[in-house]
C-alpha positions as CSV (number, residue, x, y, z in Angstrom):
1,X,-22.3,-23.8,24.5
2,X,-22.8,-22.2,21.1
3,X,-24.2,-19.1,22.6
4,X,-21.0,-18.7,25.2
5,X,-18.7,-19.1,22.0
6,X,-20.6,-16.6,20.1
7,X,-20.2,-13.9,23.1
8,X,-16.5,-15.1,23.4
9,X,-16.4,-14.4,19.8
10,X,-18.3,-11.2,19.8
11,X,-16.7,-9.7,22.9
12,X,-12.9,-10.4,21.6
13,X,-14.3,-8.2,18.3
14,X,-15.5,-5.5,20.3
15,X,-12.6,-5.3,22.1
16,X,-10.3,-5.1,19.4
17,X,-12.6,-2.5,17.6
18,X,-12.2,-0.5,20.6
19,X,-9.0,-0.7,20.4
20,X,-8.2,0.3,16.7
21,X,-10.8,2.9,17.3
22,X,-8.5,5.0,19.9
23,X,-5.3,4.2,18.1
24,X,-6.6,5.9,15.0
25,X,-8.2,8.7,17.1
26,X,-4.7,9.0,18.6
27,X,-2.6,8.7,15.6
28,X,-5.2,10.1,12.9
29,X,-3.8,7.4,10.6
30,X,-5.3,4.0,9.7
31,X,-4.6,1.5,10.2
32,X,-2.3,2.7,12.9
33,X,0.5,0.9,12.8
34,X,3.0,-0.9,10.6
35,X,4.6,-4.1,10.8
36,X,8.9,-3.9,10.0
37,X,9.8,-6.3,7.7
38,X,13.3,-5.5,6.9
39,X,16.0,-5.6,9.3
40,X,17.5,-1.7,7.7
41,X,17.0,0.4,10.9
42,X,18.2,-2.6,13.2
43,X,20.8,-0.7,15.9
44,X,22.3,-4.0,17.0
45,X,22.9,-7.9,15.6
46,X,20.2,-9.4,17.7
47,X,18.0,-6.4,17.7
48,X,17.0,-3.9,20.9
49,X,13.9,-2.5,22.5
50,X,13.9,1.3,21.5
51,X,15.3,0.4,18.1
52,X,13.1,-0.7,15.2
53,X,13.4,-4.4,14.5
54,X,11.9,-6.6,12.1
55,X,8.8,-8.2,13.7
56,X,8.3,-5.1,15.6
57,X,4.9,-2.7,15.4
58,X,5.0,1.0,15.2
59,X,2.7,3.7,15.7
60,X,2.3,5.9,12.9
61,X,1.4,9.7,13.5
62,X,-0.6,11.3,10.6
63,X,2.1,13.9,9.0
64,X,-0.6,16.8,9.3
65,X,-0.3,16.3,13.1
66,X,3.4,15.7,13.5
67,X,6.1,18.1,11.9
68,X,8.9,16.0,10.8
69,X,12.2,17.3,12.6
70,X,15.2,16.2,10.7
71,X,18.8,14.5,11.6
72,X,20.7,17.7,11.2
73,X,17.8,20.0,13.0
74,X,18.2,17.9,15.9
75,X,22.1,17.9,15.8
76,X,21.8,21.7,15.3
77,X,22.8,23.5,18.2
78,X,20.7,26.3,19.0
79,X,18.5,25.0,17.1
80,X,14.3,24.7,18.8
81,X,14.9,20.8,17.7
82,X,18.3,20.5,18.8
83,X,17.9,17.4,21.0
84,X,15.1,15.4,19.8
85,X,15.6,11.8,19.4
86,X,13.3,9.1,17.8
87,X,14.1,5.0,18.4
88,X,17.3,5.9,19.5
89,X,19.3,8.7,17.4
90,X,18.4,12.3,16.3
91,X,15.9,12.8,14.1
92,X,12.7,11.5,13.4
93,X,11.6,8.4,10.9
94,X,9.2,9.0,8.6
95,X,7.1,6.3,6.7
96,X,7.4,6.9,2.9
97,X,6.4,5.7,-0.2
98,X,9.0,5.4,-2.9
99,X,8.3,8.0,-5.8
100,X,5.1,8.2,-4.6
101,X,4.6,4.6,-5.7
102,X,2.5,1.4,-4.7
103,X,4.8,-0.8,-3.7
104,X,5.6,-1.8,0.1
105,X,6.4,1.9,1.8
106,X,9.4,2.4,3.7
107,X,10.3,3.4,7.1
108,X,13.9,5.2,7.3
109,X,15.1,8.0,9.3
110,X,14.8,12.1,7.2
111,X,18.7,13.1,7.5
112,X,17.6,16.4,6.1
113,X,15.0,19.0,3.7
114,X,15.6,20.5,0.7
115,X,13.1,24.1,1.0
116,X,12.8,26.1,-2.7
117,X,14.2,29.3,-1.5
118,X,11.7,32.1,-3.1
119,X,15.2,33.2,-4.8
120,X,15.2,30.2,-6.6
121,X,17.8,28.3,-4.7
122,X,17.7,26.0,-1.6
123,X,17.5,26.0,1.8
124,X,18.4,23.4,4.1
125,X,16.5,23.9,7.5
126,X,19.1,22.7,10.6
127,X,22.5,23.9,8.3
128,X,23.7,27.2,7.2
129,X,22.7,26.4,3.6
130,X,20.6,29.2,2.7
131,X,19.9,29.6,-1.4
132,X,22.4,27.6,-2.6
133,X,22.2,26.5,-6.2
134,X,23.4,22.8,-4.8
135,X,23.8,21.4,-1.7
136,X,27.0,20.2,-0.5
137,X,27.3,19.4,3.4
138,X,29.0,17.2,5.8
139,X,26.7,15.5,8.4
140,X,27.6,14.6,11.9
141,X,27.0,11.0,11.2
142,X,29.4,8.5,11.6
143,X,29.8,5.5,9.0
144,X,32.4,2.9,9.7
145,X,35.1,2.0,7.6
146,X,37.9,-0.1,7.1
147,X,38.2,0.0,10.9
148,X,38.0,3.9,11.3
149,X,34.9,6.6,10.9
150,X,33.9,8.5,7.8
151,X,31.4,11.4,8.5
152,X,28.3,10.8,6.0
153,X,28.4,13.2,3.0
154,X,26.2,15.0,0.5
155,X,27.9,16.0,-2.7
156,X,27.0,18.8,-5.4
157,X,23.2,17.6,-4.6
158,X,21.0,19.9,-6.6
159,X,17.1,18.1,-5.9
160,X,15.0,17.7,-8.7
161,X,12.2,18.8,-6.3
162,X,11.6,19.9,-2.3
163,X,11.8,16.9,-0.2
164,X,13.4,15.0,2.4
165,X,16.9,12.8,1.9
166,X,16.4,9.8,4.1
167,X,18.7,6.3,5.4
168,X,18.6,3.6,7.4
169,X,19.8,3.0,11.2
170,X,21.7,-0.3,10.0
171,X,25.5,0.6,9.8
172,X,25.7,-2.8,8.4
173,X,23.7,-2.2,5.8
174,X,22.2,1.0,4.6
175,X,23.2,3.0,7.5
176,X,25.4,5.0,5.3
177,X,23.8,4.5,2.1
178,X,21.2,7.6,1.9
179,X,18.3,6.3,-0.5
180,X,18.2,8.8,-2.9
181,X,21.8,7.7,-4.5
182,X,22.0,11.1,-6.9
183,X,22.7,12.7,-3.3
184,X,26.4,11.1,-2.8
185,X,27.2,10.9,-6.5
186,X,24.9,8.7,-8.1
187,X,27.0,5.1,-7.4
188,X,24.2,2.8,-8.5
189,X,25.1,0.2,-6.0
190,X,23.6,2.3,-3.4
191,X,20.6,4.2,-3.2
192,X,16.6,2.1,-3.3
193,X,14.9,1.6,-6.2
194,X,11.3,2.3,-6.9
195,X,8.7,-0.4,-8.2
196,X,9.3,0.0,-11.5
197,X,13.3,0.4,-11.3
198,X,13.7,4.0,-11.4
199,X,16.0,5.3,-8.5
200,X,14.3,7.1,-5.3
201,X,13.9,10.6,-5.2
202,X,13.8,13.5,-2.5
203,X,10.8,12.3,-0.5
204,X,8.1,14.5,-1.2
205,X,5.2,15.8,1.6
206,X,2.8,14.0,0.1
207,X,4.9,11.2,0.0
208,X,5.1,10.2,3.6
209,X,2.1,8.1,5.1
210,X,3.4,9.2,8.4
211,X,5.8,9.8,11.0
212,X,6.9,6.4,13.5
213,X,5.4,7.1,17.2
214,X,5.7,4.2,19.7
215,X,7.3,0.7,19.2
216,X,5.4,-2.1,20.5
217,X,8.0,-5.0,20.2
218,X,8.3,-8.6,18.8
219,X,4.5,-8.7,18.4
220,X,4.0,-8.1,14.8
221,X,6.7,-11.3,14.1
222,X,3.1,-13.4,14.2
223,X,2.6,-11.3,10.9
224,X,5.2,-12.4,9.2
225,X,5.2,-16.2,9.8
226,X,1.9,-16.1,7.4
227,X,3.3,-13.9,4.6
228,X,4.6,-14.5,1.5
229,X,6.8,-11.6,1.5
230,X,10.4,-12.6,2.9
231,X,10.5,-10.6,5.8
232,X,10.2,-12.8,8.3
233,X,13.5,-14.5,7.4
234,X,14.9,-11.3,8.7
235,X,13.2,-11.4,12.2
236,X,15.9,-12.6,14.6
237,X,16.0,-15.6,16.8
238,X,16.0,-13.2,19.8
239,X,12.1,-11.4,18.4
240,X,10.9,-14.9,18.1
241,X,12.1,-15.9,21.8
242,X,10.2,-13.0,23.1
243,X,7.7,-13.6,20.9
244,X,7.0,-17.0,22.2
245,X,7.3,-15.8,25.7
246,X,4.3,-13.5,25.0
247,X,2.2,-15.9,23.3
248,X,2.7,-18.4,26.3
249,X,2.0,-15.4,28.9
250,X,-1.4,-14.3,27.3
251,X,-2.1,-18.1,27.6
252,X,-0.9,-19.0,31.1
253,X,-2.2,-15.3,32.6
254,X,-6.0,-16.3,32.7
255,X,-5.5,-19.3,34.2
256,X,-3.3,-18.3,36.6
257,X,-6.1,-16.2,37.4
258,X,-8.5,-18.4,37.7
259,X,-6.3,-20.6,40.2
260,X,-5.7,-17.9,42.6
261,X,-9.2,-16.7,42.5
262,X,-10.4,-20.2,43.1
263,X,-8.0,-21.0,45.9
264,X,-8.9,-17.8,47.5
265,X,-13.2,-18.7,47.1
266,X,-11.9,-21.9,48.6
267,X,-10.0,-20.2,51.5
268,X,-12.9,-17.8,51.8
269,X,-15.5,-20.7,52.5
């Protein structure tokens, strides 16, 4: 008996060392994937496949292997990027840590670059901004408000440093709130925060731990339920349905199995 545990045991491991092993081979990045914890790129109330929900895992491309295209490249027409859609709006979502710090990272979408132009000004790849002294532009990004549209806007911006200006998915929430607050006029309601209290910044290159690949939903809820960190009160009744649905397949699946296969040995004999 102990033997057959200890192979169970052993061949479970192996398996899931085989399977870490490709996703980093795949993704260049370890580990792999992240588990959301906050509910800031949700699309919808009770949360969607394609979206990126709290609870949900995501595949994280190493940023050497993955060239970040931006909201306003991919809304540029004419533009080689105009097009490209990641979890289910233009742009890709880049996984970043705040200032460079320790704490938690975060996982938003990159709205757009500020580039040092070699005249000393700015570029803004995806816009007509070429070596401007500050950056002032109107994206084609909708924000909702008091029962009508506002288009998102950047105003007399000029970065302390090249990097990325980044925001949520969550209209309720952040959607329209970029992170770095100094972009839309320094209101210190808005904008995040680093560990130590000092507001976000452009996100720097060597800021981002990687770019979001594939969602694998509802499964990283399981994560949650045993950490301290408040996230999973944000996981919605929906994930945790699903969740439960999985859990109870994985079980039910080998012995479903094994009932068919024994009815057909019976059959057979």
């Amino acid at each position: 008996m102990t033997r057959v545990i200890l192979r169970e045991a052993y061949l479970a491991l192996g398996l899931v060392s085989i399977l870490l092993g490709s996703m980093w081979v795949a993704t260049g990045s370890f580990p792999p994937m992240v588990v959301v914890e906050s509910g800031s790129m949700m699309h919808d109330d009770d949360g969607s496949v394609g979206a990126i929900d709290p609870g949900d895992l995501v595949l994280v491309m190493n940023p050497d292997r993955k060239e970040v295209i931006t909201f306003v490249e991919a809304m540029q027409e004419g533009n080689e990027n105009y097009g490209h859609q990641s979890h289910g709006m233009p742009g890709d979502v880049i996984v970043y840590k705040k200032n460079g710090g320790t704490d938690t990272p975060v996982i938003h979408r990159a709205l757009l670059k500020a580039v040092s132009n070699d005249s000393g000004g700015w570029d803004v790849p995806g816009t007509p901004l070429v070596n401007v002294t500050s950056i002032d532009w109107t994206l084609d990004y909708q924000c909702p408000y008091h029962g009508g549209f506002y288009n998102l806007e950047i105003k007399d911006w000029t970065p302390p440093h090249e990097g990325y200006l980044t925001t949520g998915d969550n209209e309720d929430t952040n959607g329209c709130d970029i992170d770095q607050r100094i972009a839309t006029g320094g209101n210190p309601m808005q904008g995040l925060k680093d560990e130590s209290g000092n507001p976000v910044t452009a996100v720097k290159d060597e800021w981002i731990v990687g770019v979001a690949s594939s969602e694998i939903p509802w499964i990283g809820a399981a994560k949650l339920i045993l950490s301290p960190d408040p996230g999973a009160s944000q996981v919605t009744d929906k994930t945790w349905t699903s969740l439960a649905m999985v859990v109870a397949m994985i079980f039910i699946a080998p012995m479903a199995i094994e009932f068919i296969s024994g009815n057909r040995t019976r059959e057979e004999e």
